[in-house]
C-alpha positions in Angstrom: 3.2 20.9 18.4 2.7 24.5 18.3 4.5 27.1 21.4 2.3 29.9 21.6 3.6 32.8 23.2 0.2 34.7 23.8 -3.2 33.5 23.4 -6.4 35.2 24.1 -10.4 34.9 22.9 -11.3 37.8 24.8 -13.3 35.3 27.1 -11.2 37.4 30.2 -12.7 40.6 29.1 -10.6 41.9 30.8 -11.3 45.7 30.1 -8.0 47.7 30.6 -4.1 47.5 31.0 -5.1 47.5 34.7 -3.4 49.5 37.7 0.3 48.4 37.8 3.1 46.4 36.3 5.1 45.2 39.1 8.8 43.4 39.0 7.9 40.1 37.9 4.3 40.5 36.5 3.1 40.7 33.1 0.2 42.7 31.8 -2.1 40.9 30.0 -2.7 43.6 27.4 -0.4 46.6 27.8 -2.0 48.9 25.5 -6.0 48.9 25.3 -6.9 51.9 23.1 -9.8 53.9 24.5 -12.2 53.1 20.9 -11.1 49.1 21.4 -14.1 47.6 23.8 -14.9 43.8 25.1 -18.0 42.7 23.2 -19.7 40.3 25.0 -22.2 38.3 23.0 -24.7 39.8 21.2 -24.1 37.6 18.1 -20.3 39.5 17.6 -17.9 36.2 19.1 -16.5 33.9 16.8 -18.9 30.6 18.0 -21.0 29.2 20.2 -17.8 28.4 22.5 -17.3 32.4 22.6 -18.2 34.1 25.3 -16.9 37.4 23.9 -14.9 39.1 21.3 -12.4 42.5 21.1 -14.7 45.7 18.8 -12.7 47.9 17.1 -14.3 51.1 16.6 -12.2 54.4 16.1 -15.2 56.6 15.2 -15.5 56.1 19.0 -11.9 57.9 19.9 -8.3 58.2 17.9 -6.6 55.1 19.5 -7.5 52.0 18.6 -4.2 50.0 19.4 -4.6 46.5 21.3 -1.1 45.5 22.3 0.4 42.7 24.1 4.1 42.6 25.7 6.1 39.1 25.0 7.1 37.5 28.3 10.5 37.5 26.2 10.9 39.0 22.6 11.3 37.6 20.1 15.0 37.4 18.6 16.3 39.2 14.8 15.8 37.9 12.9 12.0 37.7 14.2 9.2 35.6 12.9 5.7 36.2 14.2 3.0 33.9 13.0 0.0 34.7 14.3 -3.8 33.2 13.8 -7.0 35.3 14.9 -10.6 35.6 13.5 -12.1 38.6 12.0 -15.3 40.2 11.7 -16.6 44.0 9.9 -19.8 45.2 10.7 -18.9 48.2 9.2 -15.8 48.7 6.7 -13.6 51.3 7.5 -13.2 54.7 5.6 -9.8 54.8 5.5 -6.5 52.7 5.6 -6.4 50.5 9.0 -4.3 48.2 10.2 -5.7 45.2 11.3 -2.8 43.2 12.7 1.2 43.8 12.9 4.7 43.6 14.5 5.3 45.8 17.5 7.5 48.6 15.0 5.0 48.3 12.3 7.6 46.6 9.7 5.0 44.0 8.4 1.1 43.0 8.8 -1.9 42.9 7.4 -4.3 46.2 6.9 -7.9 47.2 5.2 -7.6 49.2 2.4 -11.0 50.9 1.1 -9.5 51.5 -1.8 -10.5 48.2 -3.6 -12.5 47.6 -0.2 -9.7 44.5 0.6 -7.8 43.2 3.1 -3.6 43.2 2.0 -0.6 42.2 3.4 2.1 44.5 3.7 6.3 44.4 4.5 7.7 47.8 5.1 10.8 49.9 5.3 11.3 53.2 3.7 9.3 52.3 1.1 6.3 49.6 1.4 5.4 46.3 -0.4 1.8 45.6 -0.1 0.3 42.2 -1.6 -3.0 40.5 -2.1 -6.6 41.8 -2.4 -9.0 39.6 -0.1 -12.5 41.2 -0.1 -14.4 40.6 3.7 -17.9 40.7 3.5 -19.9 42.8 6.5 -21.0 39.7 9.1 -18.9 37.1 8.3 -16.4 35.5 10.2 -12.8 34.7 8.9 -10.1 32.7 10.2 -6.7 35.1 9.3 -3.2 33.3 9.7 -0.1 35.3 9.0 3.9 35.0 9.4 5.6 38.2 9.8 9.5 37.4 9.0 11.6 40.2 9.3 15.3 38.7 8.4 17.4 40.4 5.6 14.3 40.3 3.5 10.8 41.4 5.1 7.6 39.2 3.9 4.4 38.8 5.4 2.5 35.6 4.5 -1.3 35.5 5.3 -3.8 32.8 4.6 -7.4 33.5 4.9 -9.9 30.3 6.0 -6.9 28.5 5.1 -6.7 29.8 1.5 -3.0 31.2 0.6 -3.5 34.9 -0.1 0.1 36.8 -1.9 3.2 37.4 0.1 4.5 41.5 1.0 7.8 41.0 0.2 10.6 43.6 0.6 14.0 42.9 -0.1 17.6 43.9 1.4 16.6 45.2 4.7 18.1 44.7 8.3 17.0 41.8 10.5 14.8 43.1 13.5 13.7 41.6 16.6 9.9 41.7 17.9 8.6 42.2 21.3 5.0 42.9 20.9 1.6 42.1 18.9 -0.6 44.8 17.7 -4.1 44.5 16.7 -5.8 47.8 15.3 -3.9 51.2 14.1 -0.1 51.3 15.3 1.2 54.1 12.9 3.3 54.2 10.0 1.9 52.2 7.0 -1.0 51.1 9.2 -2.8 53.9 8.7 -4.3 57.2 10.2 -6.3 56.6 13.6 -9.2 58.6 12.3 -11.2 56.4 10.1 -14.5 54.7 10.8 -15.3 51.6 10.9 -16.4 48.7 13.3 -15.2 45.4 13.3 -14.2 42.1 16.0 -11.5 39.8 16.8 -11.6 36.6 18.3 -9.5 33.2 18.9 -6.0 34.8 18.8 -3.1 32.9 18.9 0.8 33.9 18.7 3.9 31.8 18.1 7.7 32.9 17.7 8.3 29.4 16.1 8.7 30.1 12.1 7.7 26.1 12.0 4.3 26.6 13.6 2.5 28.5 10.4 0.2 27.8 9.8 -1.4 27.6 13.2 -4.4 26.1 11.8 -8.3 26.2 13.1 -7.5 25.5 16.9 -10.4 27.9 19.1 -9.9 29.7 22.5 -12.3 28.2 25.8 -12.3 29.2 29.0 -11.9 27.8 32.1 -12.9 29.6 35.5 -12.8 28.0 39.2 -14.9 25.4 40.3 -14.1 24.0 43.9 -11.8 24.7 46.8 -9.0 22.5 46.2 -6.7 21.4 49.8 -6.1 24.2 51.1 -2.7 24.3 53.7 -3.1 27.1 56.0 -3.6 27.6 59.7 -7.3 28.9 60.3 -7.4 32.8 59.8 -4.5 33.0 57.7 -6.3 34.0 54.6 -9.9 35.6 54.1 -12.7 35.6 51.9 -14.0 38.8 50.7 -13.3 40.0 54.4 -14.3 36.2 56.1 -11.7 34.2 57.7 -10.8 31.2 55.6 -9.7 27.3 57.4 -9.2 24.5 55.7 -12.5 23.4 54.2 -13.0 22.6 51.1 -16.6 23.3 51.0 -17.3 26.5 51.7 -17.6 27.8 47.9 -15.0 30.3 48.3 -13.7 29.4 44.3 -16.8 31.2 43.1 -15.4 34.8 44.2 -13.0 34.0 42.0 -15.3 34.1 39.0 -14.9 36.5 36.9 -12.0 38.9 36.0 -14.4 41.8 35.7 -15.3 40.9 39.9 -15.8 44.2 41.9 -11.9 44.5 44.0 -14.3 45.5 47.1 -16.6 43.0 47.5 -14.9 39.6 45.6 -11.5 38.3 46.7 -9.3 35.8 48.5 -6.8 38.2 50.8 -3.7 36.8 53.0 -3.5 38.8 55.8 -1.4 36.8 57.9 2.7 36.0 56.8 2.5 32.4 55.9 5.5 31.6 53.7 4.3 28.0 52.9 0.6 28.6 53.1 -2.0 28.7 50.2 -5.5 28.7 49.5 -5.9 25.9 46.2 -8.6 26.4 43.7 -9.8 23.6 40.9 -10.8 24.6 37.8 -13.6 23.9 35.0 -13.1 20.7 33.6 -12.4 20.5 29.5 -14.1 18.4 27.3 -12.7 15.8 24.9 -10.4 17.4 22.7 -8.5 16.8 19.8 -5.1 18.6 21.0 -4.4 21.1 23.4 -2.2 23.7 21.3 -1.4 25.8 24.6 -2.6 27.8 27.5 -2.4 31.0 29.6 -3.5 32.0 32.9 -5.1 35.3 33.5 -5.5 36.9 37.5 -6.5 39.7 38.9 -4.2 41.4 41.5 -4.5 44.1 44.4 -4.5 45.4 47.7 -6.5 46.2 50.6 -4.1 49.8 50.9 -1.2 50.6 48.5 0.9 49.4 51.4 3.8 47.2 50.0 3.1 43.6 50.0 4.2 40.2 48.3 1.8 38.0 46.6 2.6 34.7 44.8 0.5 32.1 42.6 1.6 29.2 41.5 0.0 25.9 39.2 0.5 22.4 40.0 0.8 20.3 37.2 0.8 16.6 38.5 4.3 16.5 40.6 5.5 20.0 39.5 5.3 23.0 40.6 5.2 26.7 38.6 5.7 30.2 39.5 3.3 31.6 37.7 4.1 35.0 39.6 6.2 35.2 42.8 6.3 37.4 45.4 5.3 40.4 43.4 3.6 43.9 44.9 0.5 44.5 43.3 0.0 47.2 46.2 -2.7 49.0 44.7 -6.7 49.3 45.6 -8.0 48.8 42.0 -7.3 46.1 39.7 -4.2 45.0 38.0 -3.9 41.8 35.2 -1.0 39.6 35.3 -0.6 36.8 32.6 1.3 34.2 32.0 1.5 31.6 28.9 2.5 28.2 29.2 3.0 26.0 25.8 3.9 22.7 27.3 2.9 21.3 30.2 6.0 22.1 33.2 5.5 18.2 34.2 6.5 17.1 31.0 7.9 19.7 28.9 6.0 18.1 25.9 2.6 19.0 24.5 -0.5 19.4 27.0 -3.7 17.3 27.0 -7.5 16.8 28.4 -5.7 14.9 31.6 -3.5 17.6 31.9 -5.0 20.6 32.0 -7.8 18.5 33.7 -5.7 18.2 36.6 -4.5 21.4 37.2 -4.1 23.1 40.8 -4.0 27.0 41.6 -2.7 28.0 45.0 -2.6 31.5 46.1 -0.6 33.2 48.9 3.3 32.5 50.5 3.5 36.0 51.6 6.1 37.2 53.5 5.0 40.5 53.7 0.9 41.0 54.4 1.2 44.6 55.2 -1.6 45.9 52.7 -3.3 42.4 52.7 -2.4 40.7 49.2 -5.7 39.8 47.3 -6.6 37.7 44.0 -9.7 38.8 43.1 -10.2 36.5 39.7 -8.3 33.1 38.1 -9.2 32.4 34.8 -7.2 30.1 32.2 -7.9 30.3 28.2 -6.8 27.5 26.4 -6.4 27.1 22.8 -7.5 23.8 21.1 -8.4 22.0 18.3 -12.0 20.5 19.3 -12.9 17.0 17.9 -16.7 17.8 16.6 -16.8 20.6 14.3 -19.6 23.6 15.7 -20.8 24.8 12.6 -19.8 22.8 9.3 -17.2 23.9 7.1 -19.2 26.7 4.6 -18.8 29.1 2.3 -17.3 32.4 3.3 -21.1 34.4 2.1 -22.7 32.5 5.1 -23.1 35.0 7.7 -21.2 34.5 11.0 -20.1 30.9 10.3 -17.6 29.8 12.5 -14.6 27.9 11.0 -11.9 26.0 12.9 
């Protein structure tokens, strides 16, 4: 069972680090590089489950850095083993990296100098391995495990085809705290080359065990009804209208989606209610072959930047789980908290269709309205192996075939 740690198919677009990074929140990304864009459709995501996909594009500005945070990092000696699927419209013109650790110690990059992809493990000299050439329009499925113990390798599979290991011997064991897609320095390359390419479908463990992470995809799930709401009438607005307790009043569509205007789409408590929530139900997934993890993406904010507390929690069956509590996301424009989750809190083992299925959002518990707290967007991505294939398994020349 694999415990992803982060997991995103860009299906948020979420489009920026957003405002603020409270005590107890967590950005979704926490570097978004002004040339690195969401691409929705246009025949640039990685299937017809993809609703959009991260461009790359640094002849558009110099940074081109996509960078998430770990809710905890991950220990020396690290291992990162990370799957994502990749895309060039246009190859850069230059050395680029594509994917690496947080300090840029191992990864995978785009060389044009034998137009090829290669693995690299660095230190004050660099190994660099393997010579993969991507052809423009095609999707690939890339799998790597960054291990950076006494000796540094990267390992990288592409469509499930062993590529050769960056190996670099007698170093000093490092921990990892981030995951960087695009230029991050060092041997990744300068930030001024051209080029324009996409990434879909990631998914990061810690877990050395979980490479390869295989063909799993990454859906979407926004809300879809008013759960039972428990609050005394007035409690809570919606996009400025008092809320009660009915369940049919469609309020779950203002939470639909992340990129929602703050001003005009938005459930606000605006009255101190330390047991009360409004409950929102989600999409429902399809049959699925496993579930490999999930996260939940919100958007945050306030009616002033007065100081306020703001909590969201999931119910999974019986339990119960902060997904953020009592944080102050006391400013007007948007902020992005996220939170991954790779078993399911009810029973700490792997989660399924029923599961997730079953899942309950509830937003409020303030104890402290002043600046009314609002969510303005729920979404959760969830990574999973489907049981019917979307495209059939082809040959890498076929352009934009998705593989799982």
């Amino acid at each position: 069972m694999p415990t992803p740690v982060f997991l995103c198919g860009a299906e948020c677009q979420v489009p920026g680090i957003g405002a603020s990074l409270p005590t107890g929140g967590l950005r979704h990304w926490g570097t978004f590089g002004a040339s690195v864009t969401v691409q929705a459709g246009g025949g640039k995501t990685a299937g017809t489950w993809s609703a959009a996909s991260y461009k790359f594009n640094p002849a558009a500005a110099a940074t081109t850095s996509l960078i998430h945070t770990f809710a905890a990092t991950i220990a020396a000696p690290s291992v990162t083993v990370v799957r994502f699927r990749l895309m060039f419209d246009v190859l850069p013109d230059a050395i680029h990296a594509i994917v690496s650790d947080d300090i840029g110690k191992g990864g995978i990059r785009y060389n044009p100098t034998g137009t090829k992809l290669e693995a690299w493990s660095a230190a004050t000299a660099s190994a660099f391995a393997g010579s993969f050439v991507p052809v423009v329009g095609v999707w690939y499925r890339v799998e790597c495990r960054i291990t950076l113990d006494t000796t540094f390798t990267t390992e990288w599979k592409i469509d499930g085809v062993d590529q050769t290991t960056a190996t670099k011997t007698v170093q000093t064991a490092v921990a990892n705290p981030k995951i960087c897609f695009g230029h991050n320095g060092g041997v990744g390359g300068s930030a001024s080359t051209t080029g324009t390419w996409y990434v879909d479908d990631i998914c990061v463990s810690g877990t050395t065990g979980d490479y390869p992470l295989g063909g799993g995809i990454v859906v979407s799930l926004y809300p879809r009804a008013d759960g039972a709401h428990s609050m005394t009438a007035n409690d809570f607005q919606a996009s400025g209208v008092n809320m009660t307790n009915s369940t049919t009043n469609g309020w779950a569509s203002l939470l639909n989606p992340l990129s929602s205007s703050v001003a005009t789409s938005f459930i606000a408590q605006v009255v101190i209610r330390t047991t009360g929530y409004a409950e929102f139900l989600l999409a429902q997934l399809g049959p699925v072959m496993a579930v490999n993890g999930l996260a939940v993406v919100s958007q945050h904010h306030g009616s002033t930047t007065g100081a306020h507390t703001q909590s969201l929690r999931m119910e999974d069956g019986a339990t119960e789980s902060a997904i953020m509590a009592l944080v102050d996301y006391s400013d007007v424009t948007a902020s992005y908290n996220y939170k991954a989750y790779a078993t399911a809190p009810s029973t700490s083992g792997a989660w399924t269709q029923a599961l997730v299925n079953a899942l309950k959002f509830r937003f409020g518990y303030s104890d402290d309205v002043t600046g009314n707290p609002r969510m303005g967007a729920l979404l959760l991505e969830v990574d999973l192996m489907p049981y019917v294939h979307k495209f059939p398994l082809v040959s890498q020349a076929v352009p934009r075939a998705a593989r799982y």
